[in-house]
PyMOL Python script that loads the backbone (N, CA, C, O; Angstrom):
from pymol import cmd

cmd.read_pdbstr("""\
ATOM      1  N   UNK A   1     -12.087  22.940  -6.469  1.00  0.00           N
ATOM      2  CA  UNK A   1     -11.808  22.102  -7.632  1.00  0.00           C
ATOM      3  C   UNK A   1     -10.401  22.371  -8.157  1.00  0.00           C
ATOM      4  O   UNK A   1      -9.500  21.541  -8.277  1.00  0.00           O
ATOM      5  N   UNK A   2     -10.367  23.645  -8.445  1.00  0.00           N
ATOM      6  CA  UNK A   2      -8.480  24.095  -8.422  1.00  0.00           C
ATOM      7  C   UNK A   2      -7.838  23.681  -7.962  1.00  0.00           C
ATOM      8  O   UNK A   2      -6.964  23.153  -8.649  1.00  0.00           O
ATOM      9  N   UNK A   3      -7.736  23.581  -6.618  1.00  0.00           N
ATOM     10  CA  UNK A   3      -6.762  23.205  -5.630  1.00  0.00           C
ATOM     11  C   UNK A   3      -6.698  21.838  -5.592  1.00  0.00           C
ATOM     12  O   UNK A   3      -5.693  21.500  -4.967  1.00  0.00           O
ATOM     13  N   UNK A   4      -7.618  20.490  -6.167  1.00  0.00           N
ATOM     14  CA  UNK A   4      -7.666  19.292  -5.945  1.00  0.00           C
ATOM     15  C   UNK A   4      -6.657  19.113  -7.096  1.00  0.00           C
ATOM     16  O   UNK A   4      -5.510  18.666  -7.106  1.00  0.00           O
ATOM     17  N   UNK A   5      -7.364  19.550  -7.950  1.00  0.00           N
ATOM     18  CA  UNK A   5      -6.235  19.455  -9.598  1.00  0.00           C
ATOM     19  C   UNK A   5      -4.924  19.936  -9.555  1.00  0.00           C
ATOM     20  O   UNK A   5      -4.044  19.396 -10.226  1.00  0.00           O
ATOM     21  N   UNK A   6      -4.693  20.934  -8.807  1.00  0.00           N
ATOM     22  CA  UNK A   6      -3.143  21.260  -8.377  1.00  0.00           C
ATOM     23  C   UNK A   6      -2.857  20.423  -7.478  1.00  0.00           C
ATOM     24  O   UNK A   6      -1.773  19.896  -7.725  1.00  0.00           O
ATOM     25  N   UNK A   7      -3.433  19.971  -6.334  1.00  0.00           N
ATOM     26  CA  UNK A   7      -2.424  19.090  -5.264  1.00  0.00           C
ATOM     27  C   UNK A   7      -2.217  17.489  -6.254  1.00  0.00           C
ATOM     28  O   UNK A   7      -1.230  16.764  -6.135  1.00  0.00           O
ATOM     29  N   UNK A   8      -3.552  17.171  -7.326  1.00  0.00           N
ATOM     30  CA  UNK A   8      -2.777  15.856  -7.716  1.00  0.00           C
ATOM     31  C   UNK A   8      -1.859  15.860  -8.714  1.00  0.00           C
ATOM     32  O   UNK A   8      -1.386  14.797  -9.115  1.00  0.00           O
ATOM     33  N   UNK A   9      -1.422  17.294  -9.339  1.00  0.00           N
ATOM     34  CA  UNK A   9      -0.301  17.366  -9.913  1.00  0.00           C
ATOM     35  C   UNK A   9       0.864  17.534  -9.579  1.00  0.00           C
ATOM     36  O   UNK A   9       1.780  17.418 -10.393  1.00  0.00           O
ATOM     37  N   UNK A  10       1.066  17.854  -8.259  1.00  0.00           N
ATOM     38  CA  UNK A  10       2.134  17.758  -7.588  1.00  0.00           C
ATOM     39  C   UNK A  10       2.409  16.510  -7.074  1.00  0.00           C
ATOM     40  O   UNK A  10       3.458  15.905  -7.297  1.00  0.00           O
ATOM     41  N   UNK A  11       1.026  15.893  -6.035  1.00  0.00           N
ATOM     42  CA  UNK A  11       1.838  14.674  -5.892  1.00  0.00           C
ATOM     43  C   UNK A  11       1.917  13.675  -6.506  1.00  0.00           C
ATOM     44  O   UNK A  11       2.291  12.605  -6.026  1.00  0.00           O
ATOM     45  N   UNK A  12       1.439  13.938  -8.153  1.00  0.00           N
ATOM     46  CA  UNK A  12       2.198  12.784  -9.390  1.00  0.00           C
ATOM     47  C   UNK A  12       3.441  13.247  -9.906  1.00  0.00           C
ATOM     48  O   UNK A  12       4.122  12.496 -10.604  1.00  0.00           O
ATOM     49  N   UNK A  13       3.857  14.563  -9.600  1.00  0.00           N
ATOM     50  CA  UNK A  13       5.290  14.847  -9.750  1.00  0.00           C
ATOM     51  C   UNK A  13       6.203  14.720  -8.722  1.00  0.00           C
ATOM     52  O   UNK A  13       7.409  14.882  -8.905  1.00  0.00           O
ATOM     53  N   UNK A  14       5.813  14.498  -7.868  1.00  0.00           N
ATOM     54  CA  UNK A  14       6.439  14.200  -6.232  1.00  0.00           C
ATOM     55  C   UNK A  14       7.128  12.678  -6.842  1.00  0.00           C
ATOM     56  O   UNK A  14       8.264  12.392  -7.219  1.00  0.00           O
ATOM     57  N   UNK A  15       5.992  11.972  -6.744  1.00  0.00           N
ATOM     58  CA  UNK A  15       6.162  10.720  -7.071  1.00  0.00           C
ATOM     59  C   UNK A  15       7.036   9.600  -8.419  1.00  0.00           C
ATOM     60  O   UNK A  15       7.565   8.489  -8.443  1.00  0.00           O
ATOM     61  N   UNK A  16       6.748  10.765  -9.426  1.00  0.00           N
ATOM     62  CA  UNK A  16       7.818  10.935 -10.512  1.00  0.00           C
ATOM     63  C   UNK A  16       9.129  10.902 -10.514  1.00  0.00           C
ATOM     64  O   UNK A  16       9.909  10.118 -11.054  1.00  0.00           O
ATOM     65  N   UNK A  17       9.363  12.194  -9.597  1.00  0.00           N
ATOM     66  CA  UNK A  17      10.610  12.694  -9.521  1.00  0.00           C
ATOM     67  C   UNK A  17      11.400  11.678  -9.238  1.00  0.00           C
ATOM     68  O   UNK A  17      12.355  11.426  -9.973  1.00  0.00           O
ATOM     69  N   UNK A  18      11.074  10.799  -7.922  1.00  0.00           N
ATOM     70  CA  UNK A  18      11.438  10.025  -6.698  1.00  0.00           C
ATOM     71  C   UNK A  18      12.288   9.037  -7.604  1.00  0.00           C
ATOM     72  O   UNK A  18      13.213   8.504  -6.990  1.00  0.00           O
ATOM     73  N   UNK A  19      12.125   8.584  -9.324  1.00  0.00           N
ATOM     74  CA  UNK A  19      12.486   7.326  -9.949  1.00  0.00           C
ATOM     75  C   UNK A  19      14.031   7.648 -10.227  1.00  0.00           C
ATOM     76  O   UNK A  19      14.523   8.732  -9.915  1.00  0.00           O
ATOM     77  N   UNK A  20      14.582   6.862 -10.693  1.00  0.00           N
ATOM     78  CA  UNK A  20      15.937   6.788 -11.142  1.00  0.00           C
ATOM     79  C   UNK A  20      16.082   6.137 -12.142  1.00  0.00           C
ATOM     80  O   UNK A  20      15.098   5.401 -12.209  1.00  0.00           O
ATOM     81  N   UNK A  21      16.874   5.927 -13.157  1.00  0.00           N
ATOM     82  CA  UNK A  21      17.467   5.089 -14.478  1.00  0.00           C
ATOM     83  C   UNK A  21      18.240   4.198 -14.121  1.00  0.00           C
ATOM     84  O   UNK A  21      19.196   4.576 -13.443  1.00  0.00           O
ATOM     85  N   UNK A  22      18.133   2.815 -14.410  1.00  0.00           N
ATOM     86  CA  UNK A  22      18.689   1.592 -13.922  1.00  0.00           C
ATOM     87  C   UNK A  22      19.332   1.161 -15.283  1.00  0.00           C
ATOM     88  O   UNK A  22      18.559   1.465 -16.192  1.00  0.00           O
ATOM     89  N   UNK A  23      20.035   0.791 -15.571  1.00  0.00           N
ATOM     90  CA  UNK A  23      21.003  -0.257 -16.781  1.00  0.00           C
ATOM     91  C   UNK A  23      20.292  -1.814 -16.363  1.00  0.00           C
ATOM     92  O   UNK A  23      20.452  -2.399 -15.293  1.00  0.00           O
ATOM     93  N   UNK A  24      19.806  -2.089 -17.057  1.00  0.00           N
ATOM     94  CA  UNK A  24      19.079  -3.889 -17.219  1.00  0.00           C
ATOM     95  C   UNK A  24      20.699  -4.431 -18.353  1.00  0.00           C
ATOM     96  O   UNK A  24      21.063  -3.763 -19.320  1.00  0.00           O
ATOM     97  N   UNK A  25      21.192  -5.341 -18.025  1.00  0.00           N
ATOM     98  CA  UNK A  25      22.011  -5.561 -18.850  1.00  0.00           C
ATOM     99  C   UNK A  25      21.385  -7.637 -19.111  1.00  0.00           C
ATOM    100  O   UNK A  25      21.329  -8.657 -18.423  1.00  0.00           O
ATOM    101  N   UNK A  26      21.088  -7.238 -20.417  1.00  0.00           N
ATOM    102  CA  UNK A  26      20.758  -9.190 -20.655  1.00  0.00           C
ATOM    103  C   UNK A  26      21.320  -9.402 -22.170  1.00  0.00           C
ATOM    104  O   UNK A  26      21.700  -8.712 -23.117  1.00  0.00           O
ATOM    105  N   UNK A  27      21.097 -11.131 -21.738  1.00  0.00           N
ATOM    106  CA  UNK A  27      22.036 -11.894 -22.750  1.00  0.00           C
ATOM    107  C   UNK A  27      23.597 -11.497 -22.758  1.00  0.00           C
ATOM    108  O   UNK A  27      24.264 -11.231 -23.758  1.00  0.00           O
ATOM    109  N   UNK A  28      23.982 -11.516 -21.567  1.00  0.00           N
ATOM    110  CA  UNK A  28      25.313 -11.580 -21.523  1.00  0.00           C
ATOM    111  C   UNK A  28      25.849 -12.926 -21.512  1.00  0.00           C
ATOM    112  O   UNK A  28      27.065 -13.033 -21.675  1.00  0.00           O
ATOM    113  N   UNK A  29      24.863 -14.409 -21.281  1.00  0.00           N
ATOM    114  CA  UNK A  29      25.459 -15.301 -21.523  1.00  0.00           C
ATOM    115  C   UNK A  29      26.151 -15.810 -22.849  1.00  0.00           C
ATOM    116  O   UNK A  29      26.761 -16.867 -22.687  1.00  0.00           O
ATOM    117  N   UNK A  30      26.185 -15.324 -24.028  1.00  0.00           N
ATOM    118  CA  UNK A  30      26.896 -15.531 -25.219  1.00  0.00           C
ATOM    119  C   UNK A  30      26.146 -14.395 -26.316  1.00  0.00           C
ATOM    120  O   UNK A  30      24.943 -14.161 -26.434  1.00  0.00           O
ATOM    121  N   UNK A  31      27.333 -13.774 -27.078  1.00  0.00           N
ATOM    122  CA  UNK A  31      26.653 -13.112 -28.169  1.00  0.00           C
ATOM    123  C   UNK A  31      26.879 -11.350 -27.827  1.00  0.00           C
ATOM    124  O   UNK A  31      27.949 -11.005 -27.325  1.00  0.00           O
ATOM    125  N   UNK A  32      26.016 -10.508 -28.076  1.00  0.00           N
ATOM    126  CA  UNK A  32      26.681  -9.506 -28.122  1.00  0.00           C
ATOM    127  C   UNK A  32      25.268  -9.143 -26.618  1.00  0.00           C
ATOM    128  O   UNK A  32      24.141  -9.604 -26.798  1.00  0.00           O
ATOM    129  N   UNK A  33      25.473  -8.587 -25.718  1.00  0.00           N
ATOM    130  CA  UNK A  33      24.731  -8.234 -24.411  1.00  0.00           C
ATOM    131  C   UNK A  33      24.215  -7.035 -25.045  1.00  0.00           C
ATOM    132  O   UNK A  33      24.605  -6.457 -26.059  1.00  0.00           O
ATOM    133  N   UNK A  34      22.956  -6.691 -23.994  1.00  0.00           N
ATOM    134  CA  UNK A  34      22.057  -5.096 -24.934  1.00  0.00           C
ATOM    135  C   UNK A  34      21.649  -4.981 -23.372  1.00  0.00           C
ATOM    136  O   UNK A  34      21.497  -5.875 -22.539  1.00  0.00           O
ATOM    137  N   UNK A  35      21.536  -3.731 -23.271  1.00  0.00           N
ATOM    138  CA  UNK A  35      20.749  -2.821 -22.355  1.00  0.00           C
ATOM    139  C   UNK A  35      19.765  -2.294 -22.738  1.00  0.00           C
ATOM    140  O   UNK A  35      19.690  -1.702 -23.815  1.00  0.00           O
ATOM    141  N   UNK A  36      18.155  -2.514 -21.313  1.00  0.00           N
ATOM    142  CA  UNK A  36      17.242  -2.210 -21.401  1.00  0.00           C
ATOM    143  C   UNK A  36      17.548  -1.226 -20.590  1.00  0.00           C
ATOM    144  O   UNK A  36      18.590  -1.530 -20.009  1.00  0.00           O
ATOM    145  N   UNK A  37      17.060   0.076 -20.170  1.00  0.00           N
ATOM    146  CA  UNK A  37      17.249   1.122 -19.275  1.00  0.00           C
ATOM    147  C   UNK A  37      15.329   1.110 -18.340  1.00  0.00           C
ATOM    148  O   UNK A  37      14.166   1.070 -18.743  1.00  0.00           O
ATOM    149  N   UNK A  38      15.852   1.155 -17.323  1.00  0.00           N
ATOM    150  CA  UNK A  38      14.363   0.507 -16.411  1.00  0.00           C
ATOM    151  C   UNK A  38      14.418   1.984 -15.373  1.00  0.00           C
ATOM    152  O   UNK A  38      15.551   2.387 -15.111  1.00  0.00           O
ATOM    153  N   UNK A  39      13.701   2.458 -15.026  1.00  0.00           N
ATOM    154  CA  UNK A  39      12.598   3.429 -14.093  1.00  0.00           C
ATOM    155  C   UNK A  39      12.437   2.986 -13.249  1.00  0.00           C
ATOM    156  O   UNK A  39      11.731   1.981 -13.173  1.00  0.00           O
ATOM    157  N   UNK A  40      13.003   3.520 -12.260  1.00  0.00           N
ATOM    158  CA  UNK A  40      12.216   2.591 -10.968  1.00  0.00           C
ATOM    159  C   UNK A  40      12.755   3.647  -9.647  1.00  0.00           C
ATOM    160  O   UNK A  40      13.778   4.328  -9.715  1.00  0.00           O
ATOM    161  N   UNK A  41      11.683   3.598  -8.280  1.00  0.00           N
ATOM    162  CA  UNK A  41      11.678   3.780  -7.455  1.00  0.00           C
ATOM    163  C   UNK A  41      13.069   3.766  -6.392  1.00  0.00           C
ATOM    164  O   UNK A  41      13.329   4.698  -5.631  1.00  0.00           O
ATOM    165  N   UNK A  42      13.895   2.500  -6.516  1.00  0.00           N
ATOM    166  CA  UNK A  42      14.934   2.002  -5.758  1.00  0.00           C
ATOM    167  C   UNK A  42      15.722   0.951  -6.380  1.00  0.00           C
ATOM    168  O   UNK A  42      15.747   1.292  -7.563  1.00  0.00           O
ATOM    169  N   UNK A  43      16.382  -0.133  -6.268  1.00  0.00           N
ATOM    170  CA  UNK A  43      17.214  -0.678  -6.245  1.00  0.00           C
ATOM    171  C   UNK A  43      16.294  -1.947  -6.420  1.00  0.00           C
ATOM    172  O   UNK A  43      16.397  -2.621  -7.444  1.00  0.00           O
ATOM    173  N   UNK A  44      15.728  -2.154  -5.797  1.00  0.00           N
ATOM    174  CA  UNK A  44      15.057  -3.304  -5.303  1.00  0.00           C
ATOM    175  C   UNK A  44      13.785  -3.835  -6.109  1.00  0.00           C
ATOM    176  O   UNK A  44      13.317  -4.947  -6.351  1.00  0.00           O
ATOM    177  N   UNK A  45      13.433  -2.459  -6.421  1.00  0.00           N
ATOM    178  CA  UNK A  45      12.431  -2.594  -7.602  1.00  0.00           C
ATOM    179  C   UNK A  45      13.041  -2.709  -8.992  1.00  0.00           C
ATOM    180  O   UNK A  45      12.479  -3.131 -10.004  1.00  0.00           O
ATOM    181  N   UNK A  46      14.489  -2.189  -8.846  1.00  0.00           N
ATOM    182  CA  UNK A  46      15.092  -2.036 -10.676  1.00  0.00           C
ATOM    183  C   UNK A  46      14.614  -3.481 -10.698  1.00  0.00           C
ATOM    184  O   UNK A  46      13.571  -3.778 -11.281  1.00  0.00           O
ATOM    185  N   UNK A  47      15.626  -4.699  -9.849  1.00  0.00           N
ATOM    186  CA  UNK A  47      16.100  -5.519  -9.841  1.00  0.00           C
ATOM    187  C   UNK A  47      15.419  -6.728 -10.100  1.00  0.00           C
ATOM    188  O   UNK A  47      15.780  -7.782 -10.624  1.00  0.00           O
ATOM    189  N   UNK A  48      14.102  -6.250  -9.503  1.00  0.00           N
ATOM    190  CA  UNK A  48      12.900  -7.282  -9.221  1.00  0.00           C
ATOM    191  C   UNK A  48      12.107  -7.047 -10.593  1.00  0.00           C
ATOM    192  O   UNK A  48      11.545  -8.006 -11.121  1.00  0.00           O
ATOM    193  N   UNK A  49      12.051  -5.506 -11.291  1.00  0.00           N
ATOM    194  CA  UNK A  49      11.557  -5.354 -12.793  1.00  0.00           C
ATOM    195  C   UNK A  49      12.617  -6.311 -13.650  1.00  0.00           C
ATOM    196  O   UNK A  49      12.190  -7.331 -14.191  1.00  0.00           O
ATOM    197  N   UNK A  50      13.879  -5.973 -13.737  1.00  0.00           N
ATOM    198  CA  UNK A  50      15.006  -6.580 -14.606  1.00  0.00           C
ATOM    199  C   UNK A  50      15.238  -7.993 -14.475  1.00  0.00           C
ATOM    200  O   UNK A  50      15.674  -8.404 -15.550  1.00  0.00           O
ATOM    201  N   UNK A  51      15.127  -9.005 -13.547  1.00  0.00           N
ATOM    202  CA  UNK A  51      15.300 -10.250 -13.304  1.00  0.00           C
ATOM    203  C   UNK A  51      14.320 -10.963 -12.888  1.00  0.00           C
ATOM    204  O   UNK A  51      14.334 -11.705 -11.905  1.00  0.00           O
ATOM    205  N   UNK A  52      12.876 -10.639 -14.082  1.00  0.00           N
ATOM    206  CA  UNK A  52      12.080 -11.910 -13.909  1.00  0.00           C
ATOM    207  C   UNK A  52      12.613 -13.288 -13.595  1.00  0.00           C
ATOM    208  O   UNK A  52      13.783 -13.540 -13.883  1.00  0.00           O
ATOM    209  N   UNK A  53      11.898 -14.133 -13.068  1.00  0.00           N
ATOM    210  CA  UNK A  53      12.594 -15.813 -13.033  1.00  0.00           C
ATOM    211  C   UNK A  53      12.501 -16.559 -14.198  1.00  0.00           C
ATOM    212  O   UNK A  53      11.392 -16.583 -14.732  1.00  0.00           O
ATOM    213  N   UNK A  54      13.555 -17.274 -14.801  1.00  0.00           N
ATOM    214  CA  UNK A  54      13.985 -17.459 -16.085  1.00  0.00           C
ATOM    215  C   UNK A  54      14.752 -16.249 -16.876  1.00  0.00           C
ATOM    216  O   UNK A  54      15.087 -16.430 -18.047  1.00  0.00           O
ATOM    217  N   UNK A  55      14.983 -15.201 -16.315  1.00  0.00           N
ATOM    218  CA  UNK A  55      15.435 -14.096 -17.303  1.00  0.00           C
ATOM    219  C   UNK A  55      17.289 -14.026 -16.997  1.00  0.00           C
ATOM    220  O   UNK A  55      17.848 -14.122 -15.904  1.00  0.00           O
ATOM    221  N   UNK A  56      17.805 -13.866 -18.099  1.00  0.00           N
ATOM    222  CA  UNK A  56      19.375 -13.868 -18.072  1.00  0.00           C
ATOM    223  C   UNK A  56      19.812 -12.503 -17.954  1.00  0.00           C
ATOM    224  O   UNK A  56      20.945 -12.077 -18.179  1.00  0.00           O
ATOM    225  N   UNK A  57      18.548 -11.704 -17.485  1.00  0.00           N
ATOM    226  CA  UNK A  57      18.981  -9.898 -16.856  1.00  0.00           C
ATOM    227  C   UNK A  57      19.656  -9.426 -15.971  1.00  0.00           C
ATOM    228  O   UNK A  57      18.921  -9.771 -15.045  1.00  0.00           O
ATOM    229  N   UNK A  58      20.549  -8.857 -15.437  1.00  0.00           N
ATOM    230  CA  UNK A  58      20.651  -8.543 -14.579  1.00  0.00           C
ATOM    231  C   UNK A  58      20.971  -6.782 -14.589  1.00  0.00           C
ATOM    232  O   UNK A  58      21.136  -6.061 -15.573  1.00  0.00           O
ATOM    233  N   UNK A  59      20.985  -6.471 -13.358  1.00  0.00           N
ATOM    234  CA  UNK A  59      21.149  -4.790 -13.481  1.00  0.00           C
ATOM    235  C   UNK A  59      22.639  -4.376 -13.107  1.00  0.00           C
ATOM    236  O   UNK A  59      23.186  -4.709 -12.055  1.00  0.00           O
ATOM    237  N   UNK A  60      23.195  -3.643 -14.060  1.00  0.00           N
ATOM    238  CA  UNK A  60      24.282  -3.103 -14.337  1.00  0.00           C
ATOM    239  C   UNK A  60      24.678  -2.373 -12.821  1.00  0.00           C
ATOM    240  O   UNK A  60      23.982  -1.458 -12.381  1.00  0.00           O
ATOM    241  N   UNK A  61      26.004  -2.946 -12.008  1.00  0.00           N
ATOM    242  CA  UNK A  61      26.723  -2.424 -10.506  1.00  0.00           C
ATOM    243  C   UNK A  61      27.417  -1.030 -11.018  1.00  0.00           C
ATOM    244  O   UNK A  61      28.050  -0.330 -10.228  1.00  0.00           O
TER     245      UNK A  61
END
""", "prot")
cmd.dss("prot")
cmd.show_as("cartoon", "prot")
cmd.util.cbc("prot")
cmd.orient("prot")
């Protein structure tokens, strides 16, 4: 029972670790632009969290 509770705390910190901080930058089409800061796995996921369809988000290069 120990050892189950220790291995799934590691590999939810495994899995944790793995994220990065993304810059969401929206409403840059007029007015003053704001950053959301997004979690994510890769690049691909910032991008795909930050630029729903219809959304004027995009993620900060």
């Amino acid at each position: 029972m120990k050892s189950r509770v220790l291995l799934t705390a590691f590999l939810s910190f495994t899995l944790f670790s793995c994220r990065k901080e993304y810059n969401c930058i929206c409403g840059s089409d007029g007015g003053e632009p704001y950053v959301v800061v997004i979690s994510a796995n890769n690049l691909d996921d910032a991008i795909t969290e930050c630029s729903p369809p219809g959304s004027d988000c995009e993620i900060e290069e």
